[in-house]
C-alpha positions as CSV (number, residue, x, y, z in Angstrom):
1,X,-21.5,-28.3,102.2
2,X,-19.0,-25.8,101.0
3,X,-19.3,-23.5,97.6
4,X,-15.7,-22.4,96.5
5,X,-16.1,-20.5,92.8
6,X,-12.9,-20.7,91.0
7,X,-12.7,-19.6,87.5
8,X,-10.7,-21.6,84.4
9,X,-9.7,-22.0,81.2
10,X,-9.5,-25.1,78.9
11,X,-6.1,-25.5,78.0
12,X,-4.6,-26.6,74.5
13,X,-5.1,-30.2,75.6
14,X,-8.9,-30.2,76.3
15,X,-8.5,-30.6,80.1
16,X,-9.8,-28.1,83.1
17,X,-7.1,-27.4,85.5
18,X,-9.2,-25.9,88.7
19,X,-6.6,-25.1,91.3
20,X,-8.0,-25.9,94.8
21,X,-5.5,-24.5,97.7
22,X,-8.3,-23.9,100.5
23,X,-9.0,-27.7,100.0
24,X,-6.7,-30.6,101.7
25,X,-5.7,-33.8,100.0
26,X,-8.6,-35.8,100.0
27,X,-11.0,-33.5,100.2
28,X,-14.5,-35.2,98.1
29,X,-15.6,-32.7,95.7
30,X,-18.4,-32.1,93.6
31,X,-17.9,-30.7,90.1
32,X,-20.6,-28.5,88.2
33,X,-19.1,-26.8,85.0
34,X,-21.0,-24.1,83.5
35,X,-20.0,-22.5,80.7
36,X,-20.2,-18.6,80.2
37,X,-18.4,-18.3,76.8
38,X,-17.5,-20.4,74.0
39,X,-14.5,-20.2,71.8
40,X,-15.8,-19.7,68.4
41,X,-13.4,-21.9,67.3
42,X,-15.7,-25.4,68.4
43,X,-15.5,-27.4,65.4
44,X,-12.8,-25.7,62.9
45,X,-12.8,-28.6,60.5
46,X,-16.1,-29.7,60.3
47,X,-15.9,-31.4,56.9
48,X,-14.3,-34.0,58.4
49,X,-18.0,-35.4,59.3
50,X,-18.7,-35.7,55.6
51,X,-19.4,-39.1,54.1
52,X,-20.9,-40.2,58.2
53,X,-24.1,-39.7,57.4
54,X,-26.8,-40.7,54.5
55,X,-27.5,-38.2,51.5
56,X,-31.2,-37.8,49.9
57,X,-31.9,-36.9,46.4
58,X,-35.5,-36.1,47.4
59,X,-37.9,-36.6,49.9
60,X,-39.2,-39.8,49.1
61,X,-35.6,-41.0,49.5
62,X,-35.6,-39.6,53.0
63,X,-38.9,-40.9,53.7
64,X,-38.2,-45.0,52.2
65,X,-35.1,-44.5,54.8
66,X,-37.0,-43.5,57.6
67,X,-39.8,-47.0,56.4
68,X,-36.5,-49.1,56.7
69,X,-34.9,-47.6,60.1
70,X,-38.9,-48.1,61.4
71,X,-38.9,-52.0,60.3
72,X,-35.8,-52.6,62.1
């Protein structure tokens, strides 16, 4: 086995373009992605996720949902 470190850049389009010239067509290769910095832009519009999820007045609310989601 082979370690070749190449560094990139996610593009506009949410895709990782690793160029690989020391490697032929073919060539089987293992992909392990780790991540040294995140854009602080992650989520920008994050209210888009409102309305997904259940709202509670209280915590008996919370606590008679959480009794239902158990008896299913």
């Amino acid at each position: 086995m082979q370690a070749i470190r190449y560094e990139a850049k996610v593009s506009a389009d949410h895709i990782l373009h690793i160029p690989t010239p020391d490697l032929p067509e073919g060539t089987v290769a293992e992909v392990i992605v780790l991540v040294r910095q995140r854009s602080s832009q992650i989520n920008p519009d994050w209210t888009r996720h409102f309305g997904k999820f259940a709202r509670f007045d209280s915590v008996d609310a919370v606590n008679r949902y959480v009794d239902e989601l158990r008896e299913d």
